[in-house]
C-alpha positions in Angstrom: -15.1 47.3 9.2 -12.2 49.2 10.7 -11.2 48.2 13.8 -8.5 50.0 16.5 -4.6 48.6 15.9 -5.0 49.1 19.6 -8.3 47.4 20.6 -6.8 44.6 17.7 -3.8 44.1 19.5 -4.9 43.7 22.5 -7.6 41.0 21.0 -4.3 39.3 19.7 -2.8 39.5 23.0 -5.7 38.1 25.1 -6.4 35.2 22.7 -2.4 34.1 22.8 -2.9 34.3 26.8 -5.9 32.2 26.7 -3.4 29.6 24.2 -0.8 29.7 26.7 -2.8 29.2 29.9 -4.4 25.9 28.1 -1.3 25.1 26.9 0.1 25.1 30.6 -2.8 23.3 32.3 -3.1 20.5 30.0 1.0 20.1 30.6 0.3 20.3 34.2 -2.3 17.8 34.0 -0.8 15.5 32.1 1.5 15.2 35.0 4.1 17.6 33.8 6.2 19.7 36.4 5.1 17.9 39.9 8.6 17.0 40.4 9.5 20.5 40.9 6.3 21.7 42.3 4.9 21.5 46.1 1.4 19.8 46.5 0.3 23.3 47.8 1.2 25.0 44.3 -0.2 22.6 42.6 -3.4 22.4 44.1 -3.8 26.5 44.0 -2.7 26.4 40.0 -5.8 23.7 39.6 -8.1 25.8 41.7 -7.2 29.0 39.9 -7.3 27.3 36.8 -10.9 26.2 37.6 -11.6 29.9 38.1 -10.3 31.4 34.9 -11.8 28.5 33.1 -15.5 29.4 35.1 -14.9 33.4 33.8 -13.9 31.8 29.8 -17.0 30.0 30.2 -19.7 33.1 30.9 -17.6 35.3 28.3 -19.0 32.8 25.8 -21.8 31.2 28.0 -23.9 30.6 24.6 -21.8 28.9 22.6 -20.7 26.7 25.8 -24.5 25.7 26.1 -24.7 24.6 22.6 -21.7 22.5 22.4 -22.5 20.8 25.7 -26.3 19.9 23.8 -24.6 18.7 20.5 -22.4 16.8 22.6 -22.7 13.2 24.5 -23.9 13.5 28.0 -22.5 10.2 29.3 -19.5 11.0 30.5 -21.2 13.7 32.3 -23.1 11.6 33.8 -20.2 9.6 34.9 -18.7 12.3 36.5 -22.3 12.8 38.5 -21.7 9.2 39.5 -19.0 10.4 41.3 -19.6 13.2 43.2 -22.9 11.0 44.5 -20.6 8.1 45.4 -19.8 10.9 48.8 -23.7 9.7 49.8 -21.9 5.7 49.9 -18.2 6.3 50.8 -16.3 5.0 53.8 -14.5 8.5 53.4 -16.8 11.2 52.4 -13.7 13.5 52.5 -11.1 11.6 50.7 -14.2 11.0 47.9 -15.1 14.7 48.2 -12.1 16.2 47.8 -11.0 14.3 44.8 -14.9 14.6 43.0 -14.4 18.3 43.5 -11.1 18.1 41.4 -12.7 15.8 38.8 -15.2 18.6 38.5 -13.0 21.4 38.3 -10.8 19.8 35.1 -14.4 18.4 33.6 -15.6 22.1 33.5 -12.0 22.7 31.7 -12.5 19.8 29.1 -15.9 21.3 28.3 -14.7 24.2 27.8 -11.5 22.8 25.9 -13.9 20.9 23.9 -16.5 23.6 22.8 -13.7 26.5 22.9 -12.1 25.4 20.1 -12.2 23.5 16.9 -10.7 20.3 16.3 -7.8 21.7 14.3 -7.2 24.1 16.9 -6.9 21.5 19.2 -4.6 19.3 17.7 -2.7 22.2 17.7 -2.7 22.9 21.1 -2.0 19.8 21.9 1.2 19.6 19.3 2.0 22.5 21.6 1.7 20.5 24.4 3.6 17.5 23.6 6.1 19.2 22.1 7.0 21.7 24.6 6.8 18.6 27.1 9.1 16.9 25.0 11.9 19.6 24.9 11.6 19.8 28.7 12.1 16.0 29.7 15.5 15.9 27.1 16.7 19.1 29.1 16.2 17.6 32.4 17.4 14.0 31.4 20.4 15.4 30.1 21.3 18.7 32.2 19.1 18.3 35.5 19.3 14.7 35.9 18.4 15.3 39.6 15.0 15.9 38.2 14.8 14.1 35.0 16.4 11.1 35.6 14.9 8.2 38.7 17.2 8.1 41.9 16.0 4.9 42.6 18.2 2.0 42.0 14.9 -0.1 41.7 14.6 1.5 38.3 18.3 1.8 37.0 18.6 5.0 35.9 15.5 5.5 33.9 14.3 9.0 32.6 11.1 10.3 33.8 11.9 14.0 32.2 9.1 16.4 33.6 7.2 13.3 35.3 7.0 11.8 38.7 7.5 8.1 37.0 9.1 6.9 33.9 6.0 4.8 32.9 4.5 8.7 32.8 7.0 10.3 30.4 7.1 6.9 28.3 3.2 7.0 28.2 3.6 11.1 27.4 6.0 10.7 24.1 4.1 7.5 22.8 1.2 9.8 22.4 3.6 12.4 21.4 5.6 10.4 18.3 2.3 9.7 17.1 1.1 13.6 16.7 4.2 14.6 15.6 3.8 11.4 12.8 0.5 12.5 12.0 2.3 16.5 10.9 5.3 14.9 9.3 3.4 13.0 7.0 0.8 15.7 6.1 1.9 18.3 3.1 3.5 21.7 4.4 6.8 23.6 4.2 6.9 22.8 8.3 6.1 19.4 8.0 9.8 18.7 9.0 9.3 19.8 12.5 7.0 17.1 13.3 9.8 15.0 11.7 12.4 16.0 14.6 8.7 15.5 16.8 9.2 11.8 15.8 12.7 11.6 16.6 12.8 13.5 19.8 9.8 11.5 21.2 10.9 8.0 20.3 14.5 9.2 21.4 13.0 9.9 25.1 10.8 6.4 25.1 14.3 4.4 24.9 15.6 5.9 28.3 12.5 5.7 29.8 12.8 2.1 29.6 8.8 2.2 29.7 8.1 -1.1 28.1 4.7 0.0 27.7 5.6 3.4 26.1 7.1 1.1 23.3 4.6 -1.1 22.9 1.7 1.6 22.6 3.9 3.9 20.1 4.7 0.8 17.6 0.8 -0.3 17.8 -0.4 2.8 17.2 1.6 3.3 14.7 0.6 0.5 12.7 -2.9 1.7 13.0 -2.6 4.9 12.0 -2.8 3.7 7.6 -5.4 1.3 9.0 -7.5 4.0 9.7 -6.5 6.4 7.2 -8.3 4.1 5.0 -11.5 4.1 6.4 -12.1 6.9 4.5 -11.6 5.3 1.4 -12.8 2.1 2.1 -15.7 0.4 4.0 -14.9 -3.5 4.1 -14.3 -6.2 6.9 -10.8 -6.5 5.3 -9.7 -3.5 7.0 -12.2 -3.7 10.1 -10.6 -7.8 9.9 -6.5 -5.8 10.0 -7.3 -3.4 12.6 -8.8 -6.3 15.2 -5.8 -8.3 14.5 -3.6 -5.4 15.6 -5.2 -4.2 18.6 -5.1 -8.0 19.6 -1.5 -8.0 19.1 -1.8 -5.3 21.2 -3.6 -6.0 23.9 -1.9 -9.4 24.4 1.8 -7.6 23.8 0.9 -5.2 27.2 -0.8 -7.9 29.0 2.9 -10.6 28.7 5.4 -8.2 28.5 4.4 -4.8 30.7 3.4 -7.7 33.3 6.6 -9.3 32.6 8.8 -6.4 33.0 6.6 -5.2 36.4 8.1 -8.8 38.0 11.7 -7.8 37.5 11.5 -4.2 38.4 10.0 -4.2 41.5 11.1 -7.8 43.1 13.8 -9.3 40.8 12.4 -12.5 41.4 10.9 -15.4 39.4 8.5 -14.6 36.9 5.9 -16.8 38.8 5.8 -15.1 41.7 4.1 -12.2 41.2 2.6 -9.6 39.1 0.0 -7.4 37.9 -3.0 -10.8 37.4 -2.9 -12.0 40.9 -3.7 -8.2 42.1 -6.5 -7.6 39.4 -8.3 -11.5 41.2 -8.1 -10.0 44.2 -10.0 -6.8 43.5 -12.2 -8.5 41.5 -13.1 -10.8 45.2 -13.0 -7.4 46.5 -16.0 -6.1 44.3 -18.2 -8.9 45.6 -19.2 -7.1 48.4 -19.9 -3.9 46.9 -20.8 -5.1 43.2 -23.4 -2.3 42.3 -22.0 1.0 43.2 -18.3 0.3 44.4 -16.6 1.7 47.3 -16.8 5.0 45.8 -14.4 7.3 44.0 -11.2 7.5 45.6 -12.4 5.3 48.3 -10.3 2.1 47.8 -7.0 2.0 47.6 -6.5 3.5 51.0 -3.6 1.3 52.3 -4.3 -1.0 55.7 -6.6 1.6 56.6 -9.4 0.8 53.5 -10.5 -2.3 51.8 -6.8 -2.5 50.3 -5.2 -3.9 52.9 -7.0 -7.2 52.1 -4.5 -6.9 48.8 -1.9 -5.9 50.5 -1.7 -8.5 53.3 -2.1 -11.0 50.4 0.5 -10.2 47.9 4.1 -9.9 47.7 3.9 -6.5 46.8 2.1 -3.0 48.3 0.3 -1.1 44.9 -1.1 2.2 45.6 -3.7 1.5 42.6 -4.9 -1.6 40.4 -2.3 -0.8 37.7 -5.7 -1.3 35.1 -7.8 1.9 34.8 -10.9 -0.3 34.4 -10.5 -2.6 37.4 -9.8 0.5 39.6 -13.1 2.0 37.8 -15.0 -0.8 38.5 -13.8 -1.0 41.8 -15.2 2.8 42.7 -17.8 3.3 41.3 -19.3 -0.5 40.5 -20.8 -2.0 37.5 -23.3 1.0 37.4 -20.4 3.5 36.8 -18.1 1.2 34.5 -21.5 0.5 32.1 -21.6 4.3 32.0 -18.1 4.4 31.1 -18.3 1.5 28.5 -21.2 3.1 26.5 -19.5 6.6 26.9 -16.4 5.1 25.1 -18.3 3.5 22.1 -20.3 6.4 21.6 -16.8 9.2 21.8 -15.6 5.9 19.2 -18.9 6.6 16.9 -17.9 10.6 16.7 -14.3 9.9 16.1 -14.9 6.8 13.7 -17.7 9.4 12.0 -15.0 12.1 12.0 -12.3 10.3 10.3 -15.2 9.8 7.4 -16.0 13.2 6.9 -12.8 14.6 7.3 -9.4 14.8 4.9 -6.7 16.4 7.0 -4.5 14.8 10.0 -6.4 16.1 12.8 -9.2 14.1 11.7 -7.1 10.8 12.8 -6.3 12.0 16.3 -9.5 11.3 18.1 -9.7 7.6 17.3 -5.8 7.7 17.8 -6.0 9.1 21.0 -9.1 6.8 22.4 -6.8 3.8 21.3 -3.7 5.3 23.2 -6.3 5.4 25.9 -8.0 2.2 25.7 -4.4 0.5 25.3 -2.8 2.5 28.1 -5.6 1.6 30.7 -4.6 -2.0 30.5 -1.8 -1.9 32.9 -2.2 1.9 34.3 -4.8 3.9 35.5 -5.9 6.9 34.3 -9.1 6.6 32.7 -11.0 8.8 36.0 -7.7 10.4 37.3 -8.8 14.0 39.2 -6.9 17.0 37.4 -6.0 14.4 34.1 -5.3 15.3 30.3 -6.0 12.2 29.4 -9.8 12.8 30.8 -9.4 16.3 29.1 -8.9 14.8 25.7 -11.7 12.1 26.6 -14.4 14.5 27.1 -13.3 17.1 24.5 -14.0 14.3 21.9 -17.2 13.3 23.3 -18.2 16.7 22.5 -16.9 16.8 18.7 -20.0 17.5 16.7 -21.4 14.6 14.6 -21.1 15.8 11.0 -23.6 15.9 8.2 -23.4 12.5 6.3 -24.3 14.5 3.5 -21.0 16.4 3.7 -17.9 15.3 3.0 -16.4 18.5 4.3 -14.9 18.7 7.3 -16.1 22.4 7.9 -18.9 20.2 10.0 -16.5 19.8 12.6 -15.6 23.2 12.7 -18.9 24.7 12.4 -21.3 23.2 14.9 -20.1 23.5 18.4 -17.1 24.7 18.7 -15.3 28.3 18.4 -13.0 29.5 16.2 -10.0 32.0 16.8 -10.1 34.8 15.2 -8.0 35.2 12.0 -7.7 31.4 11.4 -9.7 29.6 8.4 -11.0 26.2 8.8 -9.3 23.3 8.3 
């Protein structure tokens, strides 16, 4: 069938736009560019954002529908947890305001999620991290009024495109691990993701994000772990993987708790930290054990039940520094055994992808729910309003689950999500 060069072109041009405006809000969400930009812009990019994702979303209302039915509902249902918490907040505006934001960028991660294949969004997101990337070098190295903290307190660490260094270190730990992930798969550009590797580790180092390094070297580790779950099926390798995320886990509890004490105070290492905070909340969530204090309704400084922390600790936090105690804190055990069965089911759909797939975009979801999982131990951003990292969470909870009897992963492509027109599957 013969179609118009122009009607062709301008299909070309309207898909690369749709590519470029994901591109941009998952940078923006990530954090990117809100050292530069007023709250004001910001907030009318996310609202507009939320529009043009609502008019993508009718264009292929069908094919949205589907992919929202193959997919897991529970983080849905977490999110429905939130915008109810309004009905038992001390703030119904602080809570409504941010619920309407976590709305807005879960309406883009559906549509993320069922827009495009997993391939596709790998790719996007090697977009993403890379462009990010280039960025934080440029303003490290020539707008250091930007890219570089003018604290003292944090002597002259990068934060790049970020309003924190812990950010940007976060940012390129996920980002040397995609860029791994290319490098080591066969293709005449596999060198880029080479320089990926280099650039991203190259950025952790100023950062002086101890937790950056820590995720990055774990995760690296893991990444021939799980390669051979596709090969084998043995507690050998299920026995490795444990051991590693231990190591993990423990490395991020001593040493980002470690480093905190020195960067903020400069005191002795028994004075403070992250532990003494995360006992407090935790006597905090007696009195509201069930449903929390509702989403965005805690840390509120002396005027919300924060200032119980604050008066009691040698430091002032603005959050738990652990996405699950600040979870648990909003929206109660209720909301954080929604979130705990959501994450083992988006594990089951990346664990069963990695089985039925062969190519590198296969490892990325069980990669990226680690990066998450690890991440969330000493920063929160497991529920953030208008965050990639939530993106990327529901957008794997709504990978299909592939045919057993395949060994293809054409599944993944196939069931619920789109494909651009002109590429081939994976």
């Amino acid at each position: 069938m013969n179609v118009n060069p122009l009607l062709r072109s301008l299909l070309t041009l309207s898909l690369a736009l749709e590519q470029v405006f994901v591109v941009f809000i998952l940078i923006l969400s990530s954090g990117g560019f809100r050292i530069i930009l007023s709250s004001g812009i910001l907030k009318a990019c996310f609202y507009g954002s939320y529009a043009i994702t609502f008019l993508l979303i009718i264009v292929r209302w069908k094919r949205f529908l589907r992919g929202i039915s193959l997919g897991d509902k529970l983080p849905l249902i977490l999110v429905a947890i939130a915008l109810l918490s309004i009905l038992w907040s001390d703030v119904p505006n602080v809570t409504q305001l941010k619920a309407r934001e976590l709305l807005g960028i879960t309406l883009f991660a559906t549509y993320f999620g069922t827009r495009y294949t997993l391939k596709e969004q790998f790719q996007l997101m090697s977009w993403t991290l890379g462009i990010s990337a280039v960025l934080s070098l440029v303003c490290g190295v020539a707008l250091r009024k930007y890219g570089v903290h003018p604290e003292a307190l944090f002597d002259g660490a990068w934060r790049g495109i970020y309003l924190h260094k812990n950010i940007l270190g976060t940012m390129m730990a996920l980002s040397g691990v995609f860029f791994l992930l290319i490098a080591r798969s066969p293709g005449k550009y596999n060198w880029l993701g080479w320089i990926g590797v280099a650039l991203s580790f190259l950025l952790i180092i100023p950062a002086k994000s101890g937790g950056g390094r820590i995720v990055f070297f774990f995760l690296v580790l893991l990444i021939p772990l799980y390669k051979a779950l596709r090969f084998r099926y043995n507690l050998l390798i299920f026995f490795a993987i444990v051991l590693v995320l231990s190591g993990a886990v423990a490395s991020i509890l001593f040493f980002d708790n470690f480093g905190l004490i020195f960067e903020t105070l400069g005191k002795d290492a028994t004075l403070t930290g992250r532990v003494p905070i995360w006992n407090m909340m935790f006597k905090q969530l007696e009195f509201r054990p069930w449903l929390g204090y509702a989403y965005g309704g805690f840390w509120r400084g002396w005027e919300g039940p924060s200032a119980y922390i604050w008066r009691h600790s040698n430091w002032r936090p603005n959050y738990g520094h652990n996405g699950y105690m600040d979870l648990l804190l909003e929206l109660g055990w209720i909301g954080f055994a929604v979130f705990v069965l959501a994450f083992l089911m988006t594990i089951k759909r990346a664990f069963l992808c990695i089985r039925s797939t062969k190519s590198v975009e296969g490892l990325f979801p069980l990669l990226y729910l680690t990066h998450l999982g690890l991440g969330n131990l000493s920063e929160s951003r497991l529920l953030d309003p208008n965050s990639m990292f939530w993106v990327l969470f529901v957008s794997i909870s709504l990978l299909p689950i592939p045919d057993r009897s395949s060994t293809s992963e054409n599944n993944l492509d196939a069931s619920s999500s789109y494909k651009i027109q002109g590429q081939k599957n994976a």
